[in-house]
Residue frames as a rotation matrix with the C-alpha (Angstrom) as fourth column:
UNK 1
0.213 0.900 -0.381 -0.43
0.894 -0.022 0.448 23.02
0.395 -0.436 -0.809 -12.04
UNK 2
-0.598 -0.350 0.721 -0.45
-0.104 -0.858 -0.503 26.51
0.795 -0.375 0.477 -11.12
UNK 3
-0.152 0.200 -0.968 -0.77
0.722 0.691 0.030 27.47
0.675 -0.694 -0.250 -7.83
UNK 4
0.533 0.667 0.521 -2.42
0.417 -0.743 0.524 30.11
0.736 -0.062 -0.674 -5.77
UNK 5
-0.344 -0.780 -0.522 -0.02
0.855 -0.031 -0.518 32.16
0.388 -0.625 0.678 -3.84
UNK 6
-0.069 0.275 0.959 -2.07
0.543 -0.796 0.267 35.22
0.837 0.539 -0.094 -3.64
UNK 7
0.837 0.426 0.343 -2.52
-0.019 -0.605 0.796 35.74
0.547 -0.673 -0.498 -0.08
UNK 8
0.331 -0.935 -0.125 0.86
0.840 0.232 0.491 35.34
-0.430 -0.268 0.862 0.70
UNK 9
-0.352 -0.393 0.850 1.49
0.828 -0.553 0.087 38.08
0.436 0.734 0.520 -2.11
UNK 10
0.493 0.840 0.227 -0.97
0.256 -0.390 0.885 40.14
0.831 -0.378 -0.407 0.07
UNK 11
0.913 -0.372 -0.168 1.44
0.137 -0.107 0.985 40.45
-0.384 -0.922 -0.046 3.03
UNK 12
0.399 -0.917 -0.013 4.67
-0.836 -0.369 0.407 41.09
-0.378 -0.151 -0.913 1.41
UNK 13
-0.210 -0.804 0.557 5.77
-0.277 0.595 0.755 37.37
-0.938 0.004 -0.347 0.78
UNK 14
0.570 0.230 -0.789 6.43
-0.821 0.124 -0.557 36.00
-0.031 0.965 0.259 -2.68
UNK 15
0.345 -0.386 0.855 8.20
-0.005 0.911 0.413 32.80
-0.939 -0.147 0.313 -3.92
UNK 16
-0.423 -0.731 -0.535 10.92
-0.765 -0.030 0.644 32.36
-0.487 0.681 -0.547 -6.43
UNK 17
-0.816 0.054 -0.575 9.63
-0.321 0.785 0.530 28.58
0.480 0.617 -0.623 -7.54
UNK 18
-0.137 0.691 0.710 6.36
-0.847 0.291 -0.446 26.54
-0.514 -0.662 0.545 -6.29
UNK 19
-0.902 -0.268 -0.337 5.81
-0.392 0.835 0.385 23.15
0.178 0.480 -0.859 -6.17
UNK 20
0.566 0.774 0.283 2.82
-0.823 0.551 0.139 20.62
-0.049 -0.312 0.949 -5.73
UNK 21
-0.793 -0.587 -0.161 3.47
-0.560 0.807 -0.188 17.20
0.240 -0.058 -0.969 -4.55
UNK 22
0.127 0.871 0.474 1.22
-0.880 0.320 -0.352 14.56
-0.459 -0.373 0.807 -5.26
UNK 23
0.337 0.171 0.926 0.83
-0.176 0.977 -0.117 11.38
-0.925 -0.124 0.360 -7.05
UNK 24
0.942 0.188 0.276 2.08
0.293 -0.064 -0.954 12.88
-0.162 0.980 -0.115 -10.27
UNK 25
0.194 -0.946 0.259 5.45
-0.921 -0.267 -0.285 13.29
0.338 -0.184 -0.923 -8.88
UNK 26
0.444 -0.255 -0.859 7.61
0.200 0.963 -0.182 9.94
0.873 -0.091 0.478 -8.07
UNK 27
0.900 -0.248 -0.359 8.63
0.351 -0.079 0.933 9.48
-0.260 -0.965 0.016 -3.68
UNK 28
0.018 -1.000 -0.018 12.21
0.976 0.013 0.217 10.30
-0.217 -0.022 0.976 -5.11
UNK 29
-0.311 0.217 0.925 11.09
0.644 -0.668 0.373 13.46
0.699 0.712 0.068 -6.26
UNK 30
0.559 0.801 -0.215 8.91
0.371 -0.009 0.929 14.33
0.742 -0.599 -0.302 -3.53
UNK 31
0.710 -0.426 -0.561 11.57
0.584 -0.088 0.807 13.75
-0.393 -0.901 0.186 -0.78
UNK 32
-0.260 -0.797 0.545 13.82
0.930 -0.358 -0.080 15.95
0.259 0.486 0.835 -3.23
UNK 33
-0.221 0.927 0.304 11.49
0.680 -0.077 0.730 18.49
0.699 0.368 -0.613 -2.96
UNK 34
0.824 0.523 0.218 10.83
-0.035 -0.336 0.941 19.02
0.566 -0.783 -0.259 0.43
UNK 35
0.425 -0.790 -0.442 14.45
0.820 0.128 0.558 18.46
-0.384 -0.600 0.702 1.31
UNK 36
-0.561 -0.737 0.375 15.30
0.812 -0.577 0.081 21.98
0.157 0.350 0.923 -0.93
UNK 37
0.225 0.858 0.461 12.35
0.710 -0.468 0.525 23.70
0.667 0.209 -0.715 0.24
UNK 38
-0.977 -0.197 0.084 12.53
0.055 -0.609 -0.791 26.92
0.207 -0.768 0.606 2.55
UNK 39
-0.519 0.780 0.350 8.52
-0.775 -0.257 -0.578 26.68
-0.361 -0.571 0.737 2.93
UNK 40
-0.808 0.537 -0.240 6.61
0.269 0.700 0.662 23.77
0.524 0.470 -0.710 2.87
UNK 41
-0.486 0.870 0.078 2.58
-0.873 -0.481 -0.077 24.37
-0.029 -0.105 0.994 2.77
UNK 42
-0.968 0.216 0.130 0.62
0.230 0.968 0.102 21.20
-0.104 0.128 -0.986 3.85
UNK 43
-0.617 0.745 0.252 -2.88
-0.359 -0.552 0.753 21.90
0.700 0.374 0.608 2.29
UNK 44
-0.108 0.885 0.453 -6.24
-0.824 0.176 -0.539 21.26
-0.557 -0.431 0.710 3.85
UNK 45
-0.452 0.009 -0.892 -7.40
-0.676 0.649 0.349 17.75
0.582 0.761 -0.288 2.56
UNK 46
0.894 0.192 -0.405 -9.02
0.153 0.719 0.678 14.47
0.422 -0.668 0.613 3.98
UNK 47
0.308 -0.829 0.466 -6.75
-0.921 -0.138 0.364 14.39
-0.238 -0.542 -0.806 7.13
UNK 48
0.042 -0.630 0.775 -6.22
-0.211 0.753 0.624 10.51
-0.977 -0.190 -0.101 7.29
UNK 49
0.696 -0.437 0.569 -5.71
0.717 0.378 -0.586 10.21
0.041 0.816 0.577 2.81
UNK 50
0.846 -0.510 0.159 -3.42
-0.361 -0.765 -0.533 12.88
0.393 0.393 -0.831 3.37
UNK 51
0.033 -0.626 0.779 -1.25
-0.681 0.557 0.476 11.18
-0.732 -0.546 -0.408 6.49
UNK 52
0.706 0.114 0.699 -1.78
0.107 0.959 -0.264 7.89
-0.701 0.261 0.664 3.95
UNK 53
0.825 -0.455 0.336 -0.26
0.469 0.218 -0.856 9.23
0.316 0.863 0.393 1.39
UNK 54
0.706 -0.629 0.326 2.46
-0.641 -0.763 -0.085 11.07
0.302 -0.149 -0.942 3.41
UNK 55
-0.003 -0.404 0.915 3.33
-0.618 0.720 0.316 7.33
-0.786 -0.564 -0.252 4.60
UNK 56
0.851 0.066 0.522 3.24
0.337 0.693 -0.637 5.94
-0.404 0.718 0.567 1.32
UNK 57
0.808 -0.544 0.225 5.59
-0.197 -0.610 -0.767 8.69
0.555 0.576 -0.600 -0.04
UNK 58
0.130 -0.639 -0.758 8.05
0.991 0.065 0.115 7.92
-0.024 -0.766 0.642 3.20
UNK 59
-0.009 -0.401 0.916 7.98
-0.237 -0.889 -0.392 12.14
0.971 -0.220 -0.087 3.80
UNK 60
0.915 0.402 0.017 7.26
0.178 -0.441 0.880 11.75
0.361 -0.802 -0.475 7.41
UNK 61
0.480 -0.758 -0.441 10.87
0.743 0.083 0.664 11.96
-0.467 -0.647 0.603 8.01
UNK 62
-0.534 -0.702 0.472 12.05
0.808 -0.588 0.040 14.72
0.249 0.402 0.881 5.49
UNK 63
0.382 0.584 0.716 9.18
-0.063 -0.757 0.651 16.88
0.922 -0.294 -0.253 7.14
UNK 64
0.612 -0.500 -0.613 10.40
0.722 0.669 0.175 16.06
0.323 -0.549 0.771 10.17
UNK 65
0.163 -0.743 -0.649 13.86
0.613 -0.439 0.657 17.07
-0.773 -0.504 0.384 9.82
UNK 66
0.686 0.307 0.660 12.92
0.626 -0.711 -0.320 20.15
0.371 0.632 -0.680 7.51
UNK 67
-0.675 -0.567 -0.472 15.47
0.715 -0.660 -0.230 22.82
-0.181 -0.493 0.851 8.15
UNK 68
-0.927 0.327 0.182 12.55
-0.141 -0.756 0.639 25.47
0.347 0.567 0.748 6.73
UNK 69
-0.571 0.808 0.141 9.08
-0.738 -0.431 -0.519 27.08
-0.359 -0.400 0.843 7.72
UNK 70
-0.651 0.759 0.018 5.97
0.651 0.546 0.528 24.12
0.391 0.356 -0.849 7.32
UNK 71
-0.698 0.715 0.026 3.10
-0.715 -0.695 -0.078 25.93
-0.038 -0.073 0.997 7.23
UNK 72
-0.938 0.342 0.055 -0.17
0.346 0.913 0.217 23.47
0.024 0.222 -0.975 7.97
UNK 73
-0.281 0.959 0.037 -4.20
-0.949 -0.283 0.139 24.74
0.144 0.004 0.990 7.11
UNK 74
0.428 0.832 0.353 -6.63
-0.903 0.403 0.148 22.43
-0.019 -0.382 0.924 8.56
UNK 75
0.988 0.028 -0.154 -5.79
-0.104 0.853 -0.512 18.76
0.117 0.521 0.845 7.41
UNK 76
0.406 -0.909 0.094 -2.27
0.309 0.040 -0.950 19.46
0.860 0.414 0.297 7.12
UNK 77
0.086 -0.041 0.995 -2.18
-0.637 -0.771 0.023 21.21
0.766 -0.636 -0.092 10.76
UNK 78
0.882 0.346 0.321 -3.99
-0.434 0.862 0.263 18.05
-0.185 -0.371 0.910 12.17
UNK 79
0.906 -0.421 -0.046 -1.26
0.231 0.581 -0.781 16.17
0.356 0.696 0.623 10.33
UNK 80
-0.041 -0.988 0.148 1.87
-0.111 -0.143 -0.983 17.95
0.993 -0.057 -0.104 11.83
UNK 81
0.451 0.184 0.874 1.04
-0.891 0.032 0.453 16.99
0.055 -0.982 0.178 15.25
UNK 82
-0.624 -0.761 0.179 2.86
-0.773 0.568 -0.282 14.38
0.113 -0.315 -0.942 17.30
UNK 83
-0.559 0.829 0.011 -0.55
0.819 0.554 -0.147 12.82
-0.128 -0.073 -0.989 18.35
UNK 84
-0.751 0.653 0.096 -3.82
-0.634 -0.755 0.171 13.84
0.184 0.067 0.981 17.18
UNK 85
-0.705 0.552 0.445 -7.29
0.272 0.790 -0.550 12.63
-0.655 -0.267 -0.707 17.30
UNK 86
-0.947 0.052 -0.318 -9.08
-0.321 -0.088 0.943 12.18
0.021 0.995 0.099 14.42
UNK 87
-0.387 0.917 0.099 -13.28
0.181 0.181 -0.967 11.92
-0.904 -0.357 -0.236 15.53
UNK 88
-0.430 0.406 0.807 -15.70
0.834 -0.164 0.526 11.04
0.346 0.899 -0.268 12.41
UNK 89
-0.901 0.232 -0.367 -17.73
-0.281 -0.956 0.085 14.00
-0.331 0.179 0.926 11.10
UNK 90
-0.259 0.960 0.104 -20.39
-0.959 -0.243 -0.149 12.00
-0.117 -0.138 0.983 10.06
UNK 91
0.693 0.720 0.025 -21.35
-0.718 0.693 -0.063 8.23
-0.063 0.026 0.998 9.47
């Protein structure tokens, strides 16, 4: 899956390797992943199937104790909080 880095390229920053992590990768993989990363990018997404599947994978500890930059856009922002609140949007 290729992956849009462009506005990052826009400021100066590039990346040597990108990943996606999703269901097409295996939790061993995943927590591999995000334990060699120097930037992890939590997308925008349903907040609570994203948290679902971050608790299915078991990341919430290798995000955690990331030693590297997590970057979080909407969903994924919501999602790196200690406590959030999570009000419906519509029905």
């Amino acid at each position: 899956m290729a992956i849009n880095t462009s506005w990052f390229e826009k400021i100066g920053s590039t990346f040597e390797q990108t990943s996606v992590i999703d269901h097409r990768k295996s939790p061993d993989e995943a927590v591999n992943l995000i334990k060699n990363a120097s930037v992890i990018f939590l997308m925008g997404r349903t907040t609570l199937a994203q948290m679902a599947f971050i608790l299915e994978y078991g990341l919430t500890e290798p995000l955690k104790y990331h030693n590297g930059v997590i970057i979080g856009l909407s969903a994924g922002a919501i999602n790196m909080a200690k406590v959030s609140l999570c009000s419906k949007d519509a029905d």
